[in-house]
N, C-alpha and C positions, 0 to 999 in steps of 0.2 A: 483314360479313354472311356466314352460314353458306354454303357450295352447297346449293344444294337439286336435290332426285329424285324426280320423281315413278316409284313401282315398281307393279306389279301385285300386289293385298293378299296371293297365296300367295308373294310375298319375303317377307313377315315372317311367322314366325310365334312366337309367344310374346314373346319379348324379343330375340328374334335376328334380324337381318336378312341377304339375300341379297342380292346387287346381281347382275344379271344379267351375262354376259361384255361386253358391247358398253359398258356402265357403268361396269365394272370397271378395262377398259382407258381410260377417259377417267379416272377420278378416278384409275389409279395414272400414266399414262402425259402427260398433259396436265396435270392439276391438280396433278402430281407431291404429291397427299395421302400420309401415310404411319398408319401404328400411332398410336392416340391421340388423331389429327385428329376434330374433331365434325362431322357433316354433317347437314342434315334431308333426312328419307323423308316420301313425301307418299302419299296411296290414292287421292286425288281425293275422299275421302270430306267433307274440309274439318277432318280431323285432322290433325296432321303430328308425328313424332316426332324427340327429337335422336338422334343415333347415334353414339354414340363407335366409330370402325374399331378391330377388331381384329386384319384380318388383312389384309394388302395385296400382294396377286401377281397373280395369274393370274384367280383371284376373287379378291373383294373381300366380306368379312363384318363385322357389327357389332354392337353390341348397343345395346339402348334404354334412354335415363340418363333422357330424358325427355319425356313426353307432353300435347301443349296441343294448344289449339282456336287451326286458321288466323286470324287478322283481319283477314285482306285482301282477301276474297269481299267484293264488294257486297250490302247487301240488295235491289234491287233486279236481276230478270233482261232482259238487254236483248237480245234477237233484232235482228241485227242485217242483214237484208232487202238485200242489196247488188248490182244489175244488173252481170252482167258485165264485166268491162272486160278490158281487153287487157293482153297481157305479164305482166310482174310486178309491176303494180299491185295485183292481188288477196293475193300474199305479203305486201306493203305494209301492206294491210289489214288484214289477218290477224294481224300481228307486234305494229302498232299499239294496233288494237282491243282484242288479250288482253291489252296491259298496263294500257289501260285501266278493265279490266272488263267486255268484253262476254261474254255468254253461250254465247250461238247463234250463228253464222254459217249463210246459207240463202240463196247465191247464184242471182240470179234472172235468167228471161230476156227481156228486156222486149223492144218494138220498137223502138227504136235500139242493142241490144247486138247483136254482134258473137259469138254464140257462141264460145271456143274450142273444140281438142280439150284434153280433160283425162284421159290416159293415168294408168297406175295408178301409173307412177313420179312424176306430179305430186302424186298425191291423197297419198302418202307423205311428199311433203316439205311438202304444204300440214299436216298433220299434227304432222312434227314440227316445224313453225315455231312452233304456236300453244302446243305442248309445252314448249317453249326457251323464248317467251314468256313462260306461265305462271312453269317456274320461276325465270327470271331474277327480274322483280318480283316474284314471292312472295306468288302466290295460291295458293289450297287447293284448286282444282280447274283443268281444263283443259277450255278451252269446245269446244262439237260442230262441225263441220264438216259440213255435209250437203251432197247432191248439188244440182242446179239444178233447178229448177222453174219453171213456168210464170209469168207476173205474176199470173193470176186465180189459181192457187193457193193463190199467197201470201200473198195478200190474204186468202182463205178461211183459211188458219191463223193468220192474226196477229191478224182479228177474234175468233178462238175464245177467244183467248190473255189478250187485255185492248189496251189502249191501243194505238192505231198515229198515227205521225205519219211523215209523208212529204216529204224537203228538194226543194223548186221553185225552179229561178231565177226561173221567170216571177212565184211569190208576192209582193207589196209589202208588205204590210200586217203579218202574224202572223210575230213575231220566235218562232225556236225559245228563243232564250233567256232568254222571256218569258210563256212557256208555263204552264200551269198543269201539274204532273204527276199529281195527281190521288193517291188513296190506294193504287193497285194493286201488284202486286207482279213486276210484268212487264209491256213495253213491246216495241211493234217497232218499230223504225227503218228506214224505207225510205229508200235512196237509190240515185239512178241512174249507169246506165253516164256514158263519156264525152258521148256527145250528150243527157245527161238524158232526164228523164220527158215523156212527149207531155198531149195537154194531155186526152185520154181516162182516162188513166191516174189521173192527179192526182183525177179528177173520180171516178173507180171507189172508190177511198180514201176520197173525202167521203163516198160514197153507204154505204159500208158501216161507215159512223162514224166514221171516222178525222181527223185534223186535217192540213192543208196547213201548211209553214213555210220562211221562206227563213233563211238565213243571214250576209243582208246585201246589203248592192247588188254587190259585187263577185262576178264570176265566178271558182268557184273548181275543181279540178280533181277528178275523181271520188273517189279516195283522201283526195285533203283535206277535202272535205264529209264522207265516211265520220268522218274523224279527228275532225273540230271538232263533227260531233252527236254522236258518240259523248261528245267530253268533256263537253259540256254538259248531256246527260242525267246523267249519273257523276257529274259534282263532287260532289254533295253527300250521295255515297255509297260 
């Protein structure tokens, strides 16, 4: 598999690509790429192009042999509604989710989460996680990252949106993987901090249309409910 880069669209212009310095020194310095090697450039636009290197020092320049449409974007958009948790469970997430497919990320602050602080040298690297993410598995865009918001909030954006379903231990009944998904073209996924969703909260989701679901009798940990709905919304896209 090629490397791939996501670059900001004024690197390329025409047929020629720029790689910026900080890129430059990874693909001569680390991927010890040279003259001739093929790499794809990405916009985020959900185009990507191949790039034969032509020039490999200090910058790094290429030109484009050739041009296709990404396949790895889902068609469906999955906002992915995540109560805070602690540590580096939310990079977890973050790293997981984008190879999955998620869209959105729109970490929330319920009442059992724990706010952190989130300094600007975290929001950088929560950033380039889902960056690395994207290009590792080889989607055609790189999902958003937003700041924290309230639970009623988010509840208010994700009814605007289309679909929401929300993962509950306490649920018995409604398997998420048994869900109907319905024909929309966007979904949120809510799921809670470490001590889950209170039993208000769940109920705020029904009231504003949403579906409640568990994922099984087994307790499982906030990152890994994150992971297992995320795939099972995905699979079959």
């Amino acid at each position: 598999m090629l490397h791939r880069f996501f670059l900001s669209p004024e690197c390329l212009e025409n047929r020629e690509v720029y790689f910026p310095r900080e890129v430059s020194h990874h693909i001569r310095r680390v991927l010890r790429q040279r003259a001739g090697d093929l790499v794809v450039v990405l916009d985020g636009s959900g185009q990507e192009w191949v790039v034969r290197l032509e020039a490999v020092g200090r910058e790094v320049g290429g030109v484009v042999v050739e041009m296709r449409e990404n396949q790895a974007e889902p068609d469906i958009a999955v906002t992915l509604y995540q109560g805070l948790v602690k540590g580096v469970k939310l990079e977890t997430i973050l790293q997981k989710c984008t190879e999955l497919g998620v869209t959105r990320f729109v970490p929330v602050i319920t009442t059992r989460s724990v706010p952190p602080e989130i300094g600007e040298g975290r929001w950088k690297r929560f950033f380039a996680i889902v960056r690395e993410a994207a290009e590792q598995c080889g989607r055609g865009r790189i999902p958003t990252v937003e700041e924290p918001v309230q639970f009623a909030q988010a509840v208010q954006s994700a009814r605007e949106e289309g679909p929401m379903i929300l993962l509950w231990e306490e649920e018995r009944e409604t398997s998420i993987g048994r869900m109907p998904r319905g024909d929309g073209v966007s979904i949120g996924l809510f799921v809670g901090p470490e001590g889950g969703f209170t039993r208000e909260e769940a109920t705020a989701v029904e009231a504003a249309g949403g579906r409640v679901a568990t994922l099984g009798p087994r307790m499982l940990r906030a990152e890994t409910a994150a992971i297992v709905g995320s795939a099972l919304i995905l699979a079959d896209h």
